[in-house]
Steps between C-alpha positions, in 0.01 A plus 500: 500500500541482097659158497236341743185661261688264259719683296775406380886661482449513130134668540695727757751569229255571192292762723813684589614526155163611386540792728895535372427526195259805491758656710747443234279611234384834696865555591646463133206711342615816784834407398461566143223810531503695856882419602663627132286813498599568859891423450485773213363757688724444783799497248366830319501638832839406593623572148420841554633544821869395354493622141391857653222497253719403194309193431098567504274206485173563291189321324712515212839326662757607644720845402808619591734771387853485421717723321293667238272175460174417627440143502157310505541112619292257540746291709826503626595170568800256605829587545555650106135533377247766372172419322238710285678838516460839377742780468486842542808713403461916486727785435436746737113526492498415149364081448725379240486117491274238629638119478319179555627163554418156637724441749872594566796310649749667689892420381861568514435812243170606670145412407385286221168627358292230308252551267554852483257729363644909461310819433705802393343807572706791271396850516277410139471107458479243694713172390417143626726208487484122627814286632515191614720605789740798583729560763438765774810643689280621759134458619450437907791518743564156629431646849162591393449214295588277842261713714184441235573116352163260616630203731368186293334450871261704454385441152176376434561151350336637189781775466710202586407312242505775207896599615569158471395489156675798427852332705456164289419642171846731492728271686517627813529402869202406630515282793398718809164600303457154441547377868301799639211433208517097677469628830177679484353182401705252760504712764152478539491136446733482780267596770248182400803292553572667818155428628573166441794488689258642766330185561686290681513800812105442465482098537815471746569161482255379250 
């Protein structure tokens, strides 16, 4: 009935992707608002469930106890990765130190603490000190740290983007972030292409 008002396959074909693309658009703007905010509470949830309330996630970020440290992160990321953290570390019930840092990198000795900012807290003073880095024996077991990590997945391709920075800018691997950050732009893209391919089913053997 279309084709014999006049249109034409390409008219056919322009309306369609009209419609595609604010599908696309309305898909890609859940994807990077409703669907993040919903992963994270479903991961907080199930976070939970297997830390047996070690790891709490908060307004603030996400804390977690281990040893005689409370940490503060803002992510825990990739296979080796933390970023924006904030240490903890009592004796007994007394606070005694409080350490900032960057990010830190997981290694062979432990964890490498960048841009490390410490906070001494003695019985009469308090002494501060900054370090560009300092090595960590121990910070989150690596079971722990497996159970919490983000899947580059389910990253907002904001987040995606501001890791990647981070990756590039100290040398590191950053090819899965990269490919996921792609894919929540061609993955959309893909369904206008698969309307497309639709076409032919519509116009048989026209």
């Amino acid at each position: 009935a279309i084709r014999a008002a006049g249109l034409s396959v390409y008219g056919v074909a322009r309306s369609v992707l009209k419609a595609g693309v604010v599908f696309v658009v309305l898909v890609f703007i859940l994807g990077e608002s409703v669907a993040p905010v919903a992963e994270q509470k479903g991961q907080t949830l199930r976070k939970e469930s297997i830390t047996d309330k070690q790891a709490v996630q908060s307004t603030s970020g996400l804390w977690l106890k281990y040893e005689d440290f409370f940490i503060q992160t803002g992510s825990i990321l990739g296979e080796n990765d933390i970023l924006g953290l904030k240490i903890f570390r009592f004796d007994g019930n007394r606070l005694v130190e409080i350490v900032k840092a960057e990010s830190a990198r997981r290694n062979n000795e432990g964890w490498m603490l960048n841009g490390v900012q410490k906070l001494t807290i003695e019985p009469r003073s308090l002494k501060q000190e900054k370090l560009a880095e300092e090595q960590w024996p121990n910070l989150i077991a690596k079971k722990l740290f497996e159970v919490l990590r983000v899947n580059p997945d389910e990253m907002a391709a904001r987040d995606l983007s501001e890791y990647i920075d981070y990756l590039q800018e100290n040398e590191l691997e950053s090819g899965q972030y990269r490919l996921a950050f792609w894919n929540r732009f061609m993955i959309p893209l893909s369904s206008l292409v698969m309307l497309l391919l639709a076409l032919p089913f519509v116009f048989g053997s026209q």
